[in-house]
C-alpha positions in Angstrom: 14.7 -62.5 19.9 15.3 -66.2 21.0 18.2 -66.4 18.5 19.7 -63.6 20.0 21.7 -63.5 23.4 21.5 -60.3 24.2 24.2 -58.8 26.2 23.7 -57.1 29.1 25.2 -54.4 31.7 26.5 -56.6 34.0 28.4 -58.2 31.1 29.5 -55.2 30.2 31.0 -54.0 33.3 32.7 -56.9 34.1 34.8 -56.9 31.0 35.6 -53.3 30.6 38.6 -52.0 32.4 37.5 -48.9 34.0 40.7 -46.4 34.5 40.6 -42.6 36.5 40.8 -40.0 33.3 39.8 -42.2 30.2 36.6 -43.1 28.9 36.5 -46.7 27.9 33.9 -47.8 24.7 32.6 -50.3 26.8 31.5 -46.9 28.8 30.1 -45.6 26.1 28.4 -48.7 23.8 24.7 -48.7 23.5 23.0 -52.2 24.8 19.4 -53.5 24.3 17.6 -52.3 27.1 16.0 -55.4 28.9 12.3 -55.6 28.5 12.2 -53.7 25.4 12.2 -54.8 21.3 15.3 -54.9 20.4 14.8 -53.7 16.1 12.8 -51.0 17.2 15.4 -50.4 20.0 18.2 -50.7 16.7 15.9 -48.6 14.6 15.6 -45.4 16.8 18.7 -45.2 18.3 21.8 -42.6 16.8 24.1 -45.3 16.3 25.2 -46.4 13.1 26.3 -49.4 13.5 25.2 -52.8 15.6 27.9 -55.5 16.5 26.8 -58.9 16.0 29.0 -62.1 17.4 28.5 -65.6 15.9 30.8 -67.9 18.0 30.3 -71.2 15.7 32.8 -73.1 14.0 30.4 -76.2 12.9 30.7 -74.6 9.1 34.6 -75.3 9.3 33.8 -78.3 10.7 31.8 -79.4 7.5 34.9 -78.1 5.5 37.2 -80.6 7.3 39.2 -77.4 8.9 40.3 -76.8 12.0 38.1 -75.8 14.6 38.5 -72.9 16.8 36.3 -69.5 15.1 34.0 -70.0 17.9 36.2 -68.2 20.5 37.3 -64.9 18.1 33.6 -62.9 19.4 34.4 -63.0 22.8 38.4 -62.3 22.1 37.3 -59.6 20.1 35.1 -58.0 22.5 37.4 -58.0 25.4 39.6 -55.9 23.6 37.2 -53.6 21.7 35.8 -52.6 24.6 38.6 -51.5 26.1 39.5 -49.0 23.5 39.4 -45.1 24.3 36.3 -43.2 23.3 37.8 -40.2 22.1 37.1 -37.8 18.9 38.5 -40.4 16.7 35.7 -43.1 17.3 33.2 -43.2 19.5 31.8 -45.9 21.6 28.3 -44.2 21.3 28.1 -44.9 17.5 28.1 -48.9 18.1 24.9 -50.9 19.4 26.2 -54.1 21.4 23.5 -56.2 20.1 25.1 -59.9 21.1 25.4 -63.4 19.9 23.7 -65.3 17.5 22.3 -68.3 20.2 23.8 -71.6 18.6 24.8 -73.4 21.4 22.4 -76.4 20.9 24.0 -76.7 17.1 27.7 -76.6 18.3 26.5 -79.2 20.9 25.3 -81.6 18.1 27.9 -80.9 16.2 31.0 -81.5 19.2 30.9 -85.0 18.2 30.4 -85.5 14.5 33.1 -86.5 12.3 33.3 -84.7 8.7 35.2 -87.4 7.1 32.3 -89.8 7.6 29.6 -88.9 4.8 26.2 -89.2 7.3 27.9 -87.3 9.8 29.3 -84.7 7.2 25.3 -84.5 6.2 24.5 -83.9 9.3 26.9 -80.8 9.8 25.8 -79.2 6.5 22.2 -79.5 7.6 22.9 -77.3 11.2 25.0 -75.3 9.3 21.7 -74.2 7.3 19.6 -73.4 10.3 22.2 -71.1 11.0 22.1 -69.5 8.1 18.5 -68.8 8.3 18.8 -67.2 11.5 22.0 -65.1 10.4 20.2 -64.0 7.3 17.0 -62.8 9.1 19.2 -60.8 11.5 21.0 -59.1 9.2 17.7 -58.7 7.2 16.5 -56.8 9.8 19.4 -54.9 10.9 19.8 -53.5 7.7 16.0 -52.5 7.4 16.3 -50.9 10.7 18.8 -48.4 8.8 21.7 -49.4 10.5 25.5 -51.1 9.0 25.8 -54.9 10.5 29.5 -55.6 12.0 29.6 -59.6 11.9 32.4 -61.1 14.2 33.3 -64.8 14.7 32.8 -68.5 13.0 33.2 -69.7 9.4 33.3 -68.3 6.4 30.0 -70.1 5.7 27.9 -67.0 7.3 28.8 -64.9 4.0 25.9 -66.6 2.5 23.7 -65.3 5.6 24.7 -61.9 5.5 24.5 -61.7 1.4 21.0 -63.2 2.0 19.8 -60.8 4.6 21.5 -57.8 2.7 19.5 -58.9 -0.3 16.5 -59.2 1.8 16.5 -56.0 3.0 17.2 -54.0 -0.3 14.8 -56.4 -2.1 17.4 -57.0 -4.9 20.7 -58.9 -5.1 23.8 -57.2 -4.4 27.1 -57.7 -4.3 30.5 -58.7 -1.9 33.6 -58.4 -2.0 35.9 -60.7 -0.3 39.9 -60.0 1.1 40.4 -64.0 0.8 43.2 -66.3 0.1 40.5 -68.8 -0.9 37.7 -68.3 -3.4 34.8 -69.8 -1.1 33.4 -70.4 -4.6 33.5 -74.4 -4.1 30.6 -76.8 -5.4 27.1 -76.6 -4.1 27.8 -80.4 -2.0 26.0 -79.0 1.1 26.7 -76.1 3.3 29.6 -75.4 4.4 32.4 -72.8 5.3 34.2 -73.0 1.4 31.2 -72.8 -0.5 28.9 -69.2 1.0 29.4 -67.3 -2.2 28.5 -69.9 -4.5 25.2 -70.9 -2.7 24.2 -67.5 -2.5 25.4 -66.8 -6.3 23.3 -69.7 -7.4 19.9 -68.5 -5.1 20.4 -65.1 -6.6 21.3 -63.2 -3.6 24.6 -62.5 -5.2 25.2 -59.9 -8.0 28.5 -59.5 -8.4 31.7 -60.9 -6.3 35.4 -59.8 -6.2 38.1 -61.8 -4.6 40.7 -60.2 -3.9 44.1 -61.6 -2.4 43.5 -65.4 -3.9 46.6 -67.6 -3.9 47.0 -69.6 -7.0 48.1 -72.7 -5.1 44.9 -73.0 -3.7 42.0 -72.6 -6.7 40.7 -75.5 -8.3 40.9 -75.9 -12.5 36.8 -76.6 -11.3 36.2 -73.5 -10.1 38.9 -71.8 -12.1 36.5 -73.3 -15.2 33.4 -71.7 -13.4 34.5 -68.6 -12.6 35.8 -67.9 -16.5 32.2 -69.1 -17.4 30.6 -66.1 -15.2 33.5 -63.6 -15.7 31.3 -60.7 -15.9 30.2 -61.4 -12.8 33.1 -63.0 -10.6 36.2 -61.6 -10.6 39.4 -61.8 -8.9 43.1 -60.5 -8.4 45.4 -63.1 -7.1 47.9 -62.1 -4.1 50.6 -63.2 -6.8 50.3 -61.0 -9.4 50.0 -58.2 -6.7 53.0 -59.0 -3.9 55.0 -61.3 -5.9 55.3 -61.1 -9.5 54.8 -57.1 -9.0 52.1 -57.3 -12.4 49.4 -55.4 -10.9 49.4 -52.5 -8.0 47.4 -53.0 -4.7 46.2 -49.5 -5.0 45.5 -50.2 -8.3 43.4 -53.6 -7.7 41.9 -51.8 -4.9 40.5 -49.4 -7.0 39.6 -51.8 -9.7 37.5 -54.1 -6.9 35.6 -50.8 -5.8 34.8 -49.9 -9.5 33.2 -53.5 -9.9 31.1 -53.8 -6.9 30.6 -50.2 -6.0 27.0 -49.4 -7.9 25.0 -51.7 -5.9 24.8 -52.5 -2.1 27.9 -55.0 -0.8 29.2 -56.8 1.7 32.6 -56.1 3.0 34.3 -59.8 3.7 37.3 -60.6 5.6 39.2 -63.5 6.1 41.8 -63.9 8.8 43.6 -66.2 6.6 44.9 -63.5 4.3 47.2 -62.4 6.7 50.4 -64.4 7.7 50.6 -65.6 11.5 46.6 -64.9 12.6 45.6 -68.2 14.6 42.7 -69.2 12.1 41.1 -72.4 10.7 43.3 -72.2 7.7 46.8 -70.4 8.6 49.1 -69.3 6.1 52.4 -67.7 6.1 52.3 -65.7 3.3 49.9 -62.6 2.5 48.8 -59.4 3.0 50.1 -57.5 5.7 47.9 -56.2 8.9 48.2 -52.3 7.5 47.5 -53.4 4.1 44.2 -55.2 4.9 43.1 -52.5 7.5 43.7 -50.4 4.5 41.6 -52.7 2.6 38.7 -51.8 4.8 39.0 -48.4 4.7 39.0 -48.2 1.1 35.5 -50.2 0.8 34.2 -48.5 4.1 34.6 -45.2 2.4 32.0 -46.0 -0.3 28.1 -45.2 0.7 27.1 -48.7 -0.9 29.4 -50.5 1.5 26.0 -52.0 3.7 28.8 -54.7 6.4 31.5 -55.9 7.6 32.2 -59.5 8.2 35.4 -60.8 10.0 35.9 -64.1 10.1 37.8 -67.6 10.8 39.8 -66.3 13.4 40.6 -68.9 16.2 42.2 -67.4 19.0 42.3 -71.0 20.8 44.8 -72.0 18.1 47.3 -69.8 20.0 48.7 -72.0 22.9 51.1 -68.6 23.7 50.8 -66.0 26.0 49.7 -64.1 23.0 46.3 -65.6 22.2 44.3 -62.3 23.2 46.3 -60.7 20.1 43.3 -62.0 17.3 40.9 -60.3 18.9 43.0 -57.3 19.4 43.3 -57.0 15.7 39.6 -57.5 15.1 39.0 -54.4 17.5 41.0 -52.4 14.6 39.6 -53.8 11.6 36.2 -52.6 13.9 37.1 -49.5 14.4 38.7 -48.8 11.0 35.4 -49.7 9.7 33.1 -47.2 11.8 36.0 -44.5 11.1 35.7 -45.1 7.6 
């Protein structure tokens, strides 16, 4: 578990808010008991699901965005546990794993520039030794029975968590992805725009809806690829759903279940969907916050849906008072998740 920073009582108890006549989740949230393995631990407990945090932006980095998704894992936490655990969702049903261990990457990475090609090498190759160790994580997360919730960095971990999902059911399977941006960019090295395609082209991915993509920002390249692949790469842009009024969002909701829905799949989320989160790539126009914590109930619902993955939120972004409010919606998105 050297790739793991486990996270212990102590850390626990000093983040959770502890109030006379509530019960807190951080009071209730299963840790890794020291001393003991940790998948086996994962394997045998109750809980459903396992929170994983992977505080990295080096992926955005090698996409010449803004860096900042490092910080959204410990926003989010702070808030989630802080919740009530009540008969609506319980603190019990979620094993605190911890953090993917990446500080020696994110030191390398501090001062490389992505507009200089070596160095821009450089960044795609750490970005890759990430992946590995995201992939075999959620590999064996999902063997142990249990539903992965992925918080933090790039967009680049999709690949990671398509890989280790297709690991662990010995097949490839499919994602869906609430995403003004198709991630769908050419294989150039690894980096936070291109997850799906590199694990579309290794075979980990089946099939792959994108649902919320803004026409302004999808390239005639990868417009020409996707057409190519149709059958298996689809999308509904946020257009022709909020703005031209051609299709419904219960309607394409329904229509992105139908097409990923009869294998395994990954539930993606992308801050950047949603107007005014601090993330790598803000926007201020898309979804609403109810319509894409609707979004995850909808997919959550399904027995196939095997994670959740929230990502490229930068809470550092936010020089306001305000800045704890990212991981406050993350702590939602969680929860609407495990209710699901």
């Amino acid at each position: 578990m050297e790739s793991i920073k486990l996270f212990t009582a102590k850390e626990l108890a000093k983040i959770t808010q502890h109030r006379s006549g509530e019960i807190k989740f951080g009071e209730k949230i299963q840790l890794i008991p020291p001393d003991v393995d940790a998948f086996n631990f994962i394997k045998d407990s109750s809980a459903q699901y396992v929170l994983l945090g992977i505080p990295e932006d080096i992926g955005v980095r090698a996409n010449r965005g803004r860096a900042g998704t490092s910080t959204a894992f410990d926003s989010t936490l702070k808030s989630l546990v802080n919740i009530q655990h009540n008969k609506f969702c319980k603190g019990s049903n979620l094993i605190l794993l911890g953090e993917l261990n990446v500080e020696n990457e994110m030191t390398l990475a501090e001062n490389l520039d992505a507009s200089n090609k070596e160095e821009r090498k450089q960044l795609f190759s750490l970005v890759e030794k990430i992946d590995k160790e995201v992939s075999h994580v959620i590999h064996q997360i999902i063997k142990a029975g249990k539903k992965p919730i992925i918080i933090g960095g790039g967009h680049n971990n999709a690949y990671g968590n398509i890989k280790g999902l297709a690991l662990a059911k010995g097949k490839p399977v499919n994602a869906v992805n609430f995403d003004p941006h198709t991630d769908f960019r050419i294989l150039e090295g690894r980096h936070s725009g291109n997850g799906f395609s590199y694990a579309y082209e290794e075979g980990f991915l089946k099939k792959y809806f994108i649902f919320g993509l803004h026409e302004s920002y999808i390239s005639k390249g990868v417009q020409h690829t996707i057409k190519e692949i149709a059958s298996r790469v689809k999308f509904a842009t946020y257009e022709e759903i909020e703005i031209r009024k051609e299709k419904t969002y219960e309607n394409q909701l329904d229509e992105a279940l139908q097409f990923v829905k009869n294998d395994p799949f990954g539930i993606e989320i992308d801050l950047d969907a949603i107007p005014g989160i601090h993330t790598s790539a803000m926007t201020l126009s898309g979804f609403s916050v109810q319509q894409a914590r609707q979004f995850i109930h909808h997919f959550a619902s399904n027995k196939n849906a095997s994670y959740i993955h929230i990502c490229e939120g930068a809470p550092t972004l936010d020089e306001s008072n305000n800045n704890h409010l990212t991981g406050k919606l993350i702590a939602y998105m969680i929860t609407d998740f495990m209710k699901s």
